[in-house]
ZADREN-235943 format. One record per residue (C-alpha): residue number from 0; residue in three letters; chain; x negated, y negated, z. Coordinates in steps of 0.25 Angstrom, whole numbers, plus 5000, padded with zeros to 4 digits. Example, Ala and Ser with C-alpha at 12.3 -4.5 7.8 and 13.67 -1.06 7.14 Angstrom:
! ZADREN-235943
atom num->0, residu->ALA, chaine->A, c1->4951, c2->5018, c3->5031
atom num->1, residu->SER, chaine->A, c1->4945, c2->5004, c3->5029
//
This chain:
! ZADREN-235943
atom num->0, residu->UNK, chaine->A, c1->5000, c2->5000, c3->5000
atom num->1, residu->UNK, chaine->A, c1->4995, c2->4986, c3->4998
atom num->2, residu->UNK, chaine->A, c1->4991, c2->4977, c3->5009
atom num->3, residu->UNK, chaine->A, c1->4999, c2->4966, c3->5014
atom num->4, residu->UNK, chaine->A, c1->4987, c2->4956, c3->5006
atom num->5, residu->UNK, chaine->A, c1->4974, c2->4957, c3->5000
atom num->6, residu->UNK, chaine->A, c1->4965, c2->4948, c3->4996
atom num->7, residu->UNK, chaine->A, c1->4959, c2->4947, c3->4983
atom num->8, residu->UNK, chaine->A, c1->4943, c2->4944, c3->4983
atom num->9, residu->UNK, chaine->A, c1->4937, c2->4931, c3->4976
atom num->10, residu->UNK, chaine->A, c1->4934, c2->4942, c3->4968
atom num->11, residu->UNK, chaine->A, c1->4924, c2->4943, c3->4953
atom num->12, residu->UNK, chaine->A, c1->4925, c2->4930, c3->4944
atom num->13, residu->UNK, chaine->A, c1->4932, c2->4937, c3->4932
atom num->14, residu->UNK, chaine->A, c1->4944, c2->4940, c3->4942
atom num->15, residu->UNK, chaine->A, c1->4953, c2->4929, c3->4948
atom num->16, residu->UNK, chaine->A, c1->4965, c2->4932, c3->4957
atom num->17, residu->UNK, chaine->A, c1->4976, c2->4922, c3->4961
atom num->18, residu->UNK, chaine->A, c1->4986, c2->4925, c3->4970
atom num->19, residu->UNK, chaine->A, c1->5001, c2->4917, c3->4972
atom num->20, residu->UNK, chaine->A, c1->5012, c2->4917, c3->4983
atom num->21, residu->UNK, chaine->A, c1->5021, c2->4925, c3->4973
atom num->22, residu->UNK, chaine->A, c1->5014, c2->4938, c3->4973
atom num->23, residu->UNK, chaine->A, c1->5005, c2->4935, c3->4961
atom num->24, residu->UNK, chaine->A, c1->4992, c2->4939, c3->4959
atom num->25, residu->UNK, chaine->A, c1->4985, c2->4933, c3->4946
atom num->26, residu->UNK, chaine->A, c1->4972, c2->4941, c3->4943
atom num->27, residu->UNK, chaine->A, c1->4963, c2->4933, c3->4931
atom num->28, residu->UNK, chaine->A, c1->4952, c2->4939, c3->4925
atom num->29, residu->UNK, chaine->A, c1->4943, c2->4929, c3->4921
atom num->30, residu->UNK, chaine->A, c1->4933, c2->4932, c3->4910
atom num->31, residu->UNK, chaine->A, c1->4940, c2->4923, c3->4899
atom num->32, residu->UNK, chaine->A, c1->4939, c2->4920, c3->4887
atom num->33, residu->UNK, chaine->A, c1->4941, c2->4936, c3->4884
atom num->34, residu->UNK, chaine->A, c1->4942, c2->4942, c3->4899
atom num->35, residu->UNK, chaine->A, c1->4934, c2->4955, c3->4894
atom num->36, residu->UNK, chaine->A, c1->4934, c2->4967, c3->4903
atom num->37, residu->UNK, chaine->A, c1->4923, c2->4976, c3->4908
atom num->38, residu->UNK, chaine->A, c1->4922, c2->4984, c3->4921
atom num->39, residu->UNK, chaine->A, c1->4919, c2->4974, c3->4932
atom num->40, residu->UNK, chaine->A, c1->4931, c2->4964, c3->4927
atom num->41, residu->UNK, chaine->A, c1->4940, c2->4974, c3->4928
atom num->42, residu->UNK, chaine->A, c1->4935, c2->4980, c3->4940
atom num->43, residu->UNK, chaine->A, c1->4937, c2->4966, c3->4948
atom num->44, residu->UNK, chaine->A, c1->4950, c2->4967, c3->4942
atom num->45, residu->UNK, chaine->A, c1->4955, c2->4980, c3->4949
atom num->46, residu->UNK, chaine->A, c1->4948, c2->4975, c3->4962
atom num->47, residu->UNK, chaine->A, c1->4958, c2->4963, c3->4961
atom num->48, residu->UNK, chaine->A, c1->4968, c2->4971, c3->4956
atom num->49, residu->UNK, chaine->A, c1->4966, c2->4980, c3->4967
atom num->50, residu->UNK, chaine->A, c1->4966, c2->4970, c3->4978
atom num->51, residu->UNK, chaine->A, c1->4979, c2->4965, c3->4973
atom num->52, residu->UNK, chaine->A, c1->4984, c2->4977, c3->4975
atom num->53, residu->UNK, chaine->A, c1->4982, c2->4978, c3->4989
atom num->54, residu->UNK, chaine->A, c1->4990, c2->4966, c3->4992
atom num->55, residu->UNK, chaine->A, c1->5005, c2->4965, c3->4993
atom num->56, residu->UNK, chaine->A, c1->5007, c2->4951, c3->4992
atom num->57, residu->UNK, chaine->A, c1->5001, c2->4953, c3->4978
atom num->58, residu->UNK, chaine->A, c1->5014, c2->4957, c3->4969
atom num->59, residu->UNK, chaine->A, c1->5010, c2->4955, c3->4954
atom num->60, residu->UNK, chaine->A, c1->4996, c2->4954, c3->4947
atom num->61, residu->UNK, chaine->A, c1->4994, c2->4944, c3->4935
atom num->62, residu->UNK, chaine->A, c1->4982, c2->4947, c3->4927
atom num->63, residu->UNK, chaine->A, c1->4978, c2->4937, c3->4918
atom num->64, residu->UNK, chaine->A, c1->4964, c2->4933, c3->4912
atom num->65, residu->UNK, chaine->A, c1->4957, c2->4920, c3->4910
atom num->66, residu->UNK, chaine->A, c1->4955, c2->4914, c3->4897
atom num->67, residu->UNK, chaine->A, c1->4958, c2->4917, c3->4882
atom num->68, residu->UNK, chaine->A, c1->4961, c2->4934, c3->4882
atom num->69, residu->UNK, chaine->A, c1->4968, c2->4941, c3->4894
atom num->70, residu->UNK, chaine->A, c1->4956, c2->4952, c3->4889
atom num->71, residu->UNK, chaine->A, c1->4949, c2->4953, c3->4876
atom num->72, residu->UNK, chaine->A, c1->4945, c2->4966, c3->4881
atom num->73, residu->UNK, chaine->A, c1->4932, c2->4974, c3->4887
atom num->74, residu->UNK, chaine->A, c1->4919, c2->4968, c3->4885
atom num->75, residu->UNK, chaine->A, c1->4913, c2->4974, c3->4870
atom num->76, residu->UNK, chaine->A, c1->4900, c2->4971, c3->4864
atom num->77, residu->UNK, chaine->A, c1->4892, c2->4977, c3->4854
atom num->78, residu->UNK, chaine->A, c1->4886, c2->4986, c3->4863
atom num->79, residu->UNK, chaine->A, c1->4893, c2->4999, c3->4860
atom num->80, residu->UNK, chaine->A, c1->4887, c2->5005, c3->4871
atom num->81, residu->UNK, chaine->A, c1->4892, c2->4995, c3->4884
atom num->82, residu->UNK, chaine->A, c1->4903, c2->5005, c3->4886
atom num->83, residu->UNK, chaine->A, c1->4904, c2->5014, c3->4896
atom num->84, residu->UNK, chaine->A, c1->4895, c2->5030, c3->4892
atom num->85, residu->UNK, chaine->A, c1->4901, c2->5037, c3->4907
atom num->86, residu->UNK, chaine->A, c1->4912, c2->5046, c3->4908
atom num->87, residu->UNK, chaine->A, c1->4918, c2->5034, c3->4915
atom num->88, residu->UNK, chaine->A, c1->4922, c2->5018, c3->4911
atom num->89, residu->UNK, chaine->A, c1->4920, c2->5009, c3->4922
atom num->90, residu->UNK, chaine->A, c1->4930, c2->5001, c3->4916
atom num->91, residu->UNK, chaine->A, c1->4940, c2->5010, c3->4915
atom num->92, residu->UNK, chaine->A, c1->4938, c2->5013, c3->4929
atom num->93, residu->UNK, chaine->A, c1->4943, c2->4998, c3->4932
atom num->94, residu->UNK, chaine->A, c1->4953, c2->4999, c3->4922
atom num->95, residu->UNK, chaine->A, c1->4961, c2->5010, c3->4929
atom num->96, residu->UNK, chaine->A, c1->4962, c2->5001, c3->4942
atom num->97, residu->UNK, chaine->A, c1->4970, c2->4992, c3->4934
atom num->98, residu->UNK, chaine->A, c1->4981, c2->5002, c3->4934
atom num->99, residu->UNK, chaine->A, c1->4980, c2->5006, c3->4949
atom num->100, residu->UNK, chaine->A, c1->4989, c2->4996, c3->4956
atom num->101, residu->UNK, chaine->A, c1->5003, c2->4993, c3->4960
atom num->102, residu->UNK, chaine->A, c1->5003, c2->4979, c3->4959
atom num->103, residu->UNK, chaine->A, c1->5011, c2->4974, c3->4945
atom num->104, residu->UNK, chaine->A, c1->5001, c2->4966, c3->4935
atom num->105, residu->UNK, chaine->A, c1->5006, c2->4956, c3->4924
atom num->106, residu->UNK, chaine->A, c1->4994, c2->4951, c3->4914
atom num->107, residu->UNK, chaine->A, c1->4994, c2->4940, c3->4906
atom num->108, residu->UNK, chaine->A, c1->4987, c2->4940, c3->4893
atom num->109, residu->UNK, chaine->A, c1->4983, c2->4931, c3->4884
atom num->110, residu->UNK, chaine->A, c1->4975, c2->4931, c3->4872
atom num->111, residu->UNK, chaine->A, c1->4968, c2->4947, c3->4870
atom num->112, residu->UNK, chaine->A, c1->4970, c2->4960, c3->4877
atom num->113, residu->UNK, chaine->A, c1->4962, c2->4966, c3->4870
atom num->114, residu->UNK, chaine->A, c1->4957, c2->4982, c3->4873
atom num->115, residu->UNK, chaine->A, c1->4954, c2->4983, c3->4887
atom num->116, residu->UNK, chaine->A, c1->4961, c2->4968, c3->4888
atom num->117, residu->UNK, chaine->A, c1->4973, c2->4975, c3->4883
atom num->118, residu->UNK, chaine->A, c1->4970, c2->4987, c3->4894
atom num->119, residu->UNK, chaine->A, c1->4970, c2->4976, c3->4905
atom num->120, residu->UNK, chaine->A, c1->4984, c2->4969, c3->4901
atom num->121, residu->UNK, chaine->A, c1->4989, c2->4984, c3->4902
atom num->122, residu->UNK, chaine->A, c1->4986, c2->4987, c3->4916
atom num->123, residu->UNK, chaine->A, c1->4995, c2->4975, c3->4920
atom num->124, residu->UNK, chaine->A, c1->5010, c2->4978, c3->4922
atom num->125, residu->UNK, chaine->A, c1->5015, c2->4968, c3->4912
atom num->126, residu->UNK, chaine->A, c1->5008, c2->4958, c3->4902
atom num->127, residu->UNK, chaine->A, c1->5013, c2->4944, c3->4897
atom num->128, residu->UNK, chaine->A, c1->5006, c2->4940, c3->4885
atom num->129, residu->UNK, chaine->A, c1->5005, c2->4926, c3->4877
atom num->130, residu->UNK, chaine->A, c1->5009, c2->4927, c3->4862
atom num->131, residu->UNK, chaine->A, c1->4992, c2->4926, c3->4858
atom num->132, residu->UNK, chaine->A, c1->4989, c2->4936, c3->4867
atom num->133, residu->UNK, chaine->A, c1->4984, c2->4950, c3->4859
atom num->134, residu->UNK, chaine->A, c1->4983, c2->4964, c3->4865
atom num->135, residu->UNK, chaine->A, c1->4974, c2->4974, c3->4858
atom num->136, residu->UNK, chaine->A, c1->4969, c2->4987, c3->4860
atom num->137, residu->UNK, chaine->A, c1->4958, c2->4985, c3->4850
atom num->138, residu->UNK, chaine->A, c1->4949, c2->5000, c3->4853
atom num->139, residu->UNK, chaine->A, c1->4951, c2->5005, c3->4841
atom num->140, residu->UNK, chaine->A, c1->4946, c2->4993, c3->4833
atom num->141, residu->UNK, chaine->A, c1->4933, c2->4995, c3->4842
atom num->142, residu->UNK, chaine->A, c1->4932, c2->5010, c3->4838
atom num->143, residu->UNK, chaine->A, c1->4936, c2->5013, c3->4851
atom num->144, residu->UNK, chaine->A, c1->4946, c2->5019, c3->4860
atom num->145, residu->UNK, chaine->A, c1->4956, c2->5009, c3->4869
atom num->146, residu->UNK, chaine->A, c1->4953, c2->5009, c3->4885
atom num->147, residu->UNK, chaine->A, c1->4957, c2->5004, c3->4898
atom num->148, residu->UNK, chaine->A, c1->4969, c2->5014, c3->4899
atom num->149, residu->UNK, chaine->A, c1->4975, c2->5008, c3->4887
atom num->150, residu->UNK, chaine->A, c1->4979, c2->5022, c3->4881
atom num->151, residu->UNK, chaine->A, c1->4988, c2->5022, c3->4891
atom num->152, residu->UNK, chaine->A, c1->4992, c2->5009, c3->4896
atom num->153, residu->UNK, chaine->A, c1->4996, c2->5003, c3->4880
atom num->154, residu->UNK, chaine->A, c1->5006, c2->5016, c3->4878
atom num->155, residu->UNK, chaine->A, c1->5011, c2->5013, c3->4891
atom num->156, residu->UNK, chaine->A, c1->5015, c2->4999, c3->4888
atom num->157, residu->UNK, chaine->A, c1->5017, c2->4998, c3->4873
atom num->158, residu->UNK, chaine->A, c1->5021, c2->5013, c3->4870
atom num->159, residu->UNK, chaine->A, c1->5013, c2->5023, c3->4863
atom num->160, residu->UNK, chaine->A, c1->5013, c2->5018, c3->4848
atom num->161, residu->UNK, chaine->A, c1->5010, c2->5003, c3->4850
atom num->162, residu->UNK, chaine->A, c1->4999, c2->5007, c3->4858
atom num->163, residu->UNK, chaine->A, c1->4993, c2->5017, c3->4847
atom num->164, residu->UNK, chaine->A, c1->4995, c2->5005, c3->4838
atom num->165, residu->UNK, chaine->A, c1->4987, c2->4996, c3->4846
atom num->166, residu->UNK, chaine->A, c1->4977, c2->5008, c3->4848
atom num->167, residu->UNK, chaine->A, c1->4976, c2->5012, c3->4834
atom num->168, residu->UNK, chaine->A, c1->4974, c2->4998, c3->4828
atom num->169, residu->UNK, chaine->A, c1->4967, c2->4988, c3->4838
atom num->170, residu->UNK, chaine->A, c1->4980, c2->4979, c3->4833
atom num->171, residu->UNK, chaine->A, c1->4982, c2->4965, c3->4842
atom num->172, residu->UNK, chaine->A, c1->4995, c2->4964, c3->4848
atom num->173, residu->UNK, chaine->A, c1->5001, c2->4950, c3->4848
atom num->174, residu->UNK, chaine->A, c1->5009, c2->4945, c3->4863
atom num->175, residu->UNK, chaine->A, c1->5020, c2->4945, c3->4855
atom num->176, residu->UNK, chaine->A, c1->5018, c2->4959, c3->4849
atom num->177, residu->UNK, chaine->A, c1->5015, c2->4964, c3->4863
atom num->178, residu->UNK, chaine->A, c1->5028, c2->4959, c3->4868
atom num->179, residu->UNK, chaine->A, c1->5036, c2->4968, c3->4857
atom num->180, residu->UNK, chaine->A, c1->5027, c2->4980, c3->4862
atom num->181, residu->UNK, chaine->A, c1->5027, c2->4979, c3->4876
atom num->182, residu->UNK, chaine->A, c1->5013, c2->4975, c3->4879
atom num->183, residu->UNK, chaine->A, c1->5016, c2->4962, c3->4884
atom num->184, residu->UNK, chaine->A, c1->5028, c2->4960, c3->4894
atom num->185, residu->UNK, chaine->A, c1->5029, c2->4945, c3->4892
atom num->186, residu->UNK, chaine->A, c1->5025, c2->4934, c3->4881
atom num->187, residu->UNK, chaine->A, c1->5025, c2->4919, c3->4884
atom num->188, residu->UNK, chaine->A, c1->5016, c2->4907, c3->4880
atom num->189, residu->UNK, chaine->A, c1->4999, c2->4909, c3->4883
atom num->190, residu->UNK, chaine->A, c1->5001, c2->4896, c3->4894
atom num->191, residu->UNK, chaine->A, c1->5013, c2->4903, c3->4901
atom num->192, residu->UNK, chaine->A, c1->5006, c2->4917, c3->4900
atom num->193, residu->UNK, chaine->A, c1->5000, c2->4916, c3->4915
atom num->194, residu->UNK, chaine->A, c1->5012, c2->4910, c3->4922
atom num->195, residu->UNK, chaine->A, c1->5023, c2->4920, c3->4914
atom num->196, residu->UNK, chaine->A, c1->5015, c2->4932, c3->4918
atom num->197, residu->UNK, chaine->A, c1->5013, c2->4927, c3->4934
atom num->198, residu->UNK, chaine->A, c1->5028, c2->4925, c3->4933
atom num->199, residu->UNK, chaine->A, c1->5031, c2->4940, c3->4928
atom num->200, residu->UNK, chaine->A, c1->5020, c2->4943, c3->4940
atom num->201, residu->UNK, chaine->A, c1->5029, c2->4934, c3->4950
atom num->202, residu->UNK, chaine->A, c1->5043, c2->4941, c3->4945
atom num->203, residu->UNK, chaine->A, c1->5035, c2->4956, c3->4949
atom num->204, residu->UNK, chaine->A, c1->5030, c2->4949, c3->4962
atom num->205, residu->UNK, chaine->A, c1->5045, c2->4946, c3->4966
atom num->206, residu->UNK, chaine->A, c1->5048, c2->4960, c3->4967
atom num->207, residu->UNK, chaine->A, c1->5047, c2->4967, c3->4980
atom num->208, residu->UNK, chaine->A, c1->5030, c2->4972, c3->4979
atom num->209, residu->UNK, chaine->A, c1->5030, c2->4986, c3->4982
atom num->210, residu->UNK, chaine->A, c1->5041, c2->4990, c3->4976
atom num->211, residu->UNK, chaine->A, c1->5034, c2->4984, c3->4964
atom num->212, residu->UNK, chaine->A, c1->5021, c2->4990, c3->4966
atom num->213, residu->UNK, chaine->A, c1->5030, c2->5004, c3->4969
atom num->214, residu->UNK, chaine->A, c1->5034, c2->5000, c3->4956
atom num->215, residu->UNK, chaine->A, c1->5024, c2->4999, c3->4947
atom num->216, residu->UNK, chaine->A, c1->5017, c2->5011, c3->4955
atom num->217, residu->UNK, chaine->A, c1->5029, c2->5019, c3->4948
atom num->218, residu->UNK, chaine->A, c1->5029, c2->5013, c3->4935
atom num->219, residu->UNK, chaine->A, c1->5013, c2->5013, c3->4933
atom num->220, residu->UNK, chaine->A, c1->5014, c2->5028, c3->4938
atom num->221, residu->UNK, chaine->A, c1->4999, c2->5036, c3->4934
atom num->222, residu->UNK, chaine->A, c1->4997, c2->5023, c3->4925
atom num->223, residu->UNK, chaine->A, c1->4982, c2->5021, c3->4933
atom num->224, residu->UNK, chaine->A, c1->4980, c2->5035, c3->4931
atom num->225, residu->UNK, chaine->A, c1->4983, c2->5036, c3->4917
atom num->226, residu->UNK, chaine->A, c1->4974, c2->5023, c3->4914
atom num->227, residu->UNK, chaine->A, c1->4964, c2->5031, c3->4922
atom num->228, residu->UNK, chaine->A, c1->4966, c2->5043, c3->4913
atom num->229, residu->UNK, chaine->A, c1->4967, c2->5035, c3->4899
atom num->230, residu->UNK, chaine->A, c1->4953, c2->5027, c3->4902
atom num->231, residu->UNK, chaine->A, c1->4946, c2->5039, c3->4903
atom num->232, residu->UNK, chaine->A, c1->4951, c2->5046, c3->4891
atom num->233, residu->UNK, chaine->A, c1->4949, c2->5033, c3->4884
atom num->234, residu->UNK, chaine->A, c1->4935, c2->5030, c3->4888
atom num->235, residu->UNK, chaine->A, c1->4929, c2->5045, c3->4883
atom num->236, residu->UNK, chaine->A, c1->4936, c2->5043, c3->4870
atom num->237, residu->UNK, chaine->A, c1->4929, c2->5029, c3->4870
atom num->238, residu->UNK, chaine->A, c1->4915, c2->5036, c3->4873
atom num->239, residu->UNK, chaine->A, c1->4918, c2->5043, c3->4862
atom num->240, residu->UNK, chaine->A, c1->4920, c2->5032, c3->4852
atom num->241, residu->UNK, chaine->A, c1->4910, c2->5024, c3->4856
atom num->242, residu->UNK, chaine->A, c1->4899, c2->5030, c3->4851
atom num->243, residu->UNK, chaine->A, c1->4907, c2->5030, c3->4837
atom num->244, residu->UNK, chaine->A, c1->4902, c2->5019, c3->4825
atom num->245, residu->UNK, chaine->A, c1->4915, c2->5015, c3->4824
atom num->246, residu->UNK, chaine->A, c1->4913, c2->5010, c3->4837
atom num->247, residu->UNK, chaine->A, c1->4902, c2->5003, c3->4836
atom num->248, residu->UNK, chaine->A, c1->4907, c2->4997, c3->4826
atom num->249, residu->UNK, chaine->A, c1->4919, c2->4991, c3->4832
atom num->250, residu->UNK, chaine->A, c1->4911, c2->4984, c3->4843
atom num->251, residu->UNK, chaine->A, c1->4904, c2->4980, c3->4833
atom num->252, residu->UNK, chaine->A, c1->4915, c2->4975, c3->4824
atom num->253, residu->UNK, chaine->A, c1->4922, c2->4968, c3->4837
atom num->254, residu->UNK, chaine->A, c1->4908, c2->4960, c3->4841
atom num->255, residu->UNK, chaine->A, c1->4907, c2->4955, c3->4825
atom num->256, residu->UNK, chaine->A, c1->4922, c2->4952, c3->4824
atom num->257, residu->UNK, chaine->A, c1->4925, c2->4960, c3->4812
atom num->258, residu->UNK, chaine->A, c1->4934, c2->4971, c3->4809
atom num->259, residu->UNK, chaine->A, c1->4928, c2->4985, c3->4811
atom num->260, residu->UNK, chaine->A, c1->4923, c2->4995, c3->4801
atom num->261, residu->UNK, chaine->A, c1->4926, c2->5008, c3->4806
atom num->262, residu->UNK, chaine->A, c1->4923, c2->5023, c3->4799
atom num->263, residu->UNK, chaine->A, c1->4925, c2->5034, c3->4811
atom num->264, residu->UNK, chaine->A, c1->4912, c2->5035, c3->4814
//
């Protein structure tokens, strides 16, 4: 059971947390322009997440990021070789922490959510989405094969054949696409993106707090579990491709900013 309160440390740099008298806990990752991923963000993430957790008086989670892209995704540079060779991805260990909690989460995303930035938007409960923002799952154009749980977590929101879509073809999807297709939960205006989504987060903190966190235990079920499961099937099939020339040559293709040349190598 959570405690009657908690306290959520000064914390790392890239993580800022405000709280409010409504319940609201507002959690800002703060690596703008792009917000790129890699372990140690997403491991201070989970400790907040986890401290959050452990207090009552926190009802609802807004997840938001500074600057231009909610995520543009994990860090990537031509060094095909930065990625994990173990049996195991650090990241992915942070990754299924995300899922571990009882406490609701909304994200707001602008601009890209792109690859793992569209894994991050999809361990929040709800997102609400500006009309410029654009989700991609974008592996595929890497060579690659998606992470960060997504084999499960996009199905689970989307349904099976617009996420094999988005798999198969690295294809952006519009806010107002993601509306018609269930990725998004809400649409406004980019300047009314932060307030509509603490709003959403104030309507979840009206209601009585365990019974919502009882709540979202039942309809989340094995979701942490599943995440778990998906990452490491994902990331032995991503050893696999990595050592591919088509590979190679969509990191390549990625740093250059032109369009891949693939042959099944």
């Amino acid at each position: 059971m959570p405690t009657e309160t908690a306290t959520v440390p000064e914390g790392p740099a890239d993580i800022e947390v405000h709280r409010d008298d409504q319940g609201v806990a507002t959690v800002e990752i703060r690596r703008g322009p792009d917000n790129y991923l890699d372990t140690a963000v997403l491991s201070d993430l989970a400790d907040v997440l986890d401290v959050l957790e452990g207090d009552i008086t926190c009802r609802a989670i807004v997840l938001v990021s500074q600057g231009k892209h909610f995520c543009a995704g994990a860090r990537l540079s031509r060094a095909v070789d930065d990625l994990p060779t173990g049996d195991v991805n650090p990241l992915y260990e942070q990754v299924t922490r995300l899922f571990a909690g009882t406490v609701p989460i909304i994200a707001a995303v602008q601009g890209a959510a792109i690859g793992a930035g569209l894994g991050l938007a999809l361990a929040a409960d709800f997102r609400v989405a500006a009309p410029e923002a654009r989700f991609a799952a974008t592996f595929a154009r890497l060579g690659f094969h998606q992470g960060f749980g997504l084999s499960v977590t996009l199905p689970r929101v989307v349904g099976a054949q617009h996420a094999t879509e988005m798999f198969y073809t690295g294809s952006r999807v519009t806010g107002e696409q993601a509306l018609r297709i269930g990725l998004c939960d809400r649409l406004v205006p980019a300047d009314q993106l932060r307030a509509e989504a603490h709003d959403f987060a104030v309507e979840i903190a009206s209601s009585a707090p365990l019974a919502v966190r009882a709540i979202r235990r039942t309809m989340r079920g094995d979701l942490a579990a599943l995440v778990k499961a998906a990452t490491e099937l994902e990331h032995r099939e991503q050893q696999v491709l990595r050592r591919t020339d088509d590979y190679r040559e969509g990191v390549a293709a990625t740093a250059d900013r032109r369009p891949p040349e693939f042959h099944g190598h």
